[in-house]
N, C-alpha and C positions, 0 to 999 in steps of 0.2 A: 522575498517573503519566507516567512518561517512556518514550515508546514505545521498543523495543530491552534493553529492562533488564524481567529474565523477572519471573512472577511469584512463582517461588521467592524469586529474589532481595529481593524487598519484605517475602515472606514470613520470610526471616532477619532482614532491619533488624527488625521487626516484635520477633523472637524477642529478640534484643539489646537490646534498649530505644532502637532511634534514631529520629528521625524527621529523616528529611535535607530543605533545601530542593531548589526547583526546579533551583539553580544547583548544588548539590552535585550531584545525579540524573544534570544532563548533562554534567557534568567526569568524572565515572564511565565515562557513554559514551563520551565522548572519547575517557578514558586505555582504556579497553576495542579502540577504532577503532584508535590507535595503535601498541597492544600486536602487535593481530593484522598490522597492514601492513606493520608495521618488520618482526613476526616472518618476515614471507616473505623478507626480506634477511638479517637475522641472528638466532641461537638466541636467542629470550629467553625460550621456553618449551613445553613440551611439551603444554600444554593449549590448542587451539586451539578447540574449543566456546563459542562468546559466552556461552551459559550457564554453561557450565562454570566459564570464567572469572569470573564473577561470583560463585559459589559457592565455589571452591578456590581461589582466588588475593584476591577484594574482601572474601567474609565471613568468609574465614578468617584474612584482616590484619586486621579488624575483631572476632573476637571478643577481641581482645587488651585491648577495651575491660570485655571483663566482669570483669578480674582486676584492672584499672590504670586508671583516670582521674584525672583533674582537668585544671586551668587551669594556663597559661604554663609546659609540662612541657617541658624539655629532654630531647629524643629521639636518641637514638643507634640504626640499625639497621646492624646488621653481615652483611656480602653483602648488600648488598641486592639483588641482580641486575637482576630488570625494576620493582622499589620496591614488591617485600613481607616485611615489612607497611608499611614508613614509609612511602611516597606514600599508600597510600591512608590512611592516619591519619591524614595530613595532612590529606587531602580533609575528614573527618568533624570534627575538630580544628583550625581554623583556625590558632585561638592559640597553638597548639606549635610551638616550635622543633625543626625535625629536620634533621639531617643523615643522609645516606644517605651508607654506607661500602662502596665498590667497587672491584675491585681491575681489573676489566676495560674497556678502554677504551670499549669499541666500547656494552658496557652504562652507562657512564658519563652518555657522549654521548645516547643515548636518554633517559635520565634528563631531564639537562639541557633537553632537547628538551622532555618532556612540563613538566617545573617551567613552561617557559616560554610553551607554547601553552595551559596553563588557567592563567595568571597568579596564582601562589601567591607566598606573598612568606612569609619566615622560613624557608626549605628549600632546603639546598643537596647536592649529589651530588659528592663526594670523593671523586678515587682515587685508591687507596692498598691498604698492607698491613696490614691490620687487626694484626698482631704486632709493626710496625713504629710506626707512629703513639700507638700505645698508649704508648710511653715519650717524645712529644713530650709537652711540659705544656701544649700548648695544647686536648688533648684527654684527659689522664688525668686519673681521678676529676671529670669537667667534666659529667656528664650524671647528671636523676635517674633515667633511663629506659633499658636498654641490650636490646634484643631480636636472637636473628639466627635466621633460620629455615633452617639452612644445614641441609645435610646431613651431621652431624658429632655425635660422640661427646658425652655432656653433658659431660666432664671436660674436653675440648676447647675445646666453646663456652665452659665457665666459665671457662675459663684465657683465651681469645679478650675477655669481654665485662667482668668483675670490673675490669680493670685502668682501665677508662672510666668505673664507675659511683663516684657520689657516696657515700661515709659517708652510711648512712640510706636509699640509693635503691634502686631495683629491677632484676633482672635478670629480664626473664619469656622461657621459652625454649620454641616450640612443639616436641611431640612426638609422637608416635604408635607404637602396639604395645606390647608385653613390655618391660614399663621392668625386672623386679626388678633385673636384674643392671645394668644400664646406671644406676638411679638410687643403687643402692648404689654403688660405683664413683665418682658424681656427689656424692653427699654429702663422700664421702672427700676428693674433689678441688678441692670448697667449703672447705674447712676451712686449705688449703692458701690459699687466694685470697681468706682473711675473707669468704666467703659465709655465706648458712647457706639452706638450704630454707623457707618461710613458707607456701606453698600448693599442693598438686596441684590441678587443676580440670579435670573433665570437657568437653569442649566439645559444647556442645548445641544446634546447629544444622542447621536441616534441609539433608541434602545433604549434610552433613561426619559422614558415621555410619562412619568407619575406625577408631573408636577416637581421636581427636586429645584431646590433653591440655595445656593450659598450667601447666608448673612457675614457681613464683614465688619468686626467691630473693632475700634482702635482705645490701645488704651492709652488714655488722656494723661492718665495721674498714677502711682502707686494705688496698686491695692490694698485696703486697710486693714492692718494687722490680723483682725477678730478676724479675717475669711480666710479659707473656706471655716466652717463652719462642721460639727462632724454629722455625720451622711445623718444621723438618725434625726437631729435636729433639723436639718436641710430637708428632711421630706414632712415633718410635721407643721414646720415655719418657712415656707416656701421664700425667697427674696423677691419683690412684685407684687 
């Protein structure tokens, strides 16, 4: 055990099926150290509890593994703000390719920062506008894996993350609370962007007891050209 890393937190790898090594343990604490230091200079989050963090921000990027794995995954996270969940999937995933998609500099730069003080290699931190990038080809339909834990609407994020993901790949979107209306709405909005729904999943880890859900949506087909759509449009014409 790695002193500084509680023992909830072991207690959730545990619950997930992971066993991390040593080196993984203390890139954890690291990006944990980081988090909180930078955060005294700028927002990068509201959880400022080392446990805490470890729990709502490490095991909660982390149960994304219990819907989504394998090897040499192309990752796409959209917002990813202080890099959740992509960094730390990173950490547990060596072999993934991920890019982190952000639109704010200042989060950007911290990014960068941490890729480069625990020496990860295949991870890079992009910024940009996730509505904008989406119709460059260097990045549409380029990823089998497109996650964003943003605070946004599902018909939103679908419209946000559909246009990234591969024929065949996955969109997994964290949630929490009173989905009925929000996932009806989200289906409709799927349908629009060749998604389709494939899994709800309870998340079951100790500490994360709010209700959190990961939706798992496969995309069926190409996303059609017109999407995303740009943000100012997307909040006045919702898709759903």
């Amino acid at each position: 055990m790695v002193e500084g890393l509680s023992n909830n937190f072991y207690t959730g790898l545990k619950q997930l099926g992971l066993s991390l090594s040593d080196q993984q343990l203390a890139q954890f604490l690291r990006y944990q150290q980081e988090l909180l230091d930078w955060n005294t200079r700028f927002n990068l989050t509201a959880i400022t509890d080392p446990e805490e963090v470890q729990i709502k921000h490490f095991l909660d990027s982390l149960s994304l593994l219990a819907v989504y794995d394998g090897s040499q995954i192309d990752l796409l996270d959209i917002g990813s703000g202080a890099g959740f969940p992509g960094l730390a999937l990173k950490i547990v995933r060596p072999e993934w390719n991920v890019t982190l998609l952000e639109a704010t500099g200042k989060k950007v730069t911290f990014l960068r920062y941490v890729i480069e003080v625990l020496q990860l290699e295949g991870i890079a931190a992009e910024q940009g506008r996730a509505e904008e990038l989406a119709h460059q080809a260097a990045y549409r339909a380029q990823f089998d894996l497109v996650t964003a834990r943003a605070v946004a609407s599902l018909s939103t994020l679908l419209e946000y993350s559909a246009p990234y993901c591969r024929v065949g790949g996955a969109i997994v979107l964290p949630k929490k609370g009173d989905l009925v209306d929000e996932l009806a709405r989200g289906r409709r909005a799927a349908g629009h962007v060749g998604a389709t729904l494939k899994a709800d999943v309870a998340v079951e880890v100790s500490g994360l007891v709010d209700g959190r859900r990961l939706l798992v949506w496969r995309q069926q087909k190409e996303c059609p050209a017109q999407y995303p759509r740009a943000g100012a449009v997307m909040v006045k014409k919702p898709l759903g």
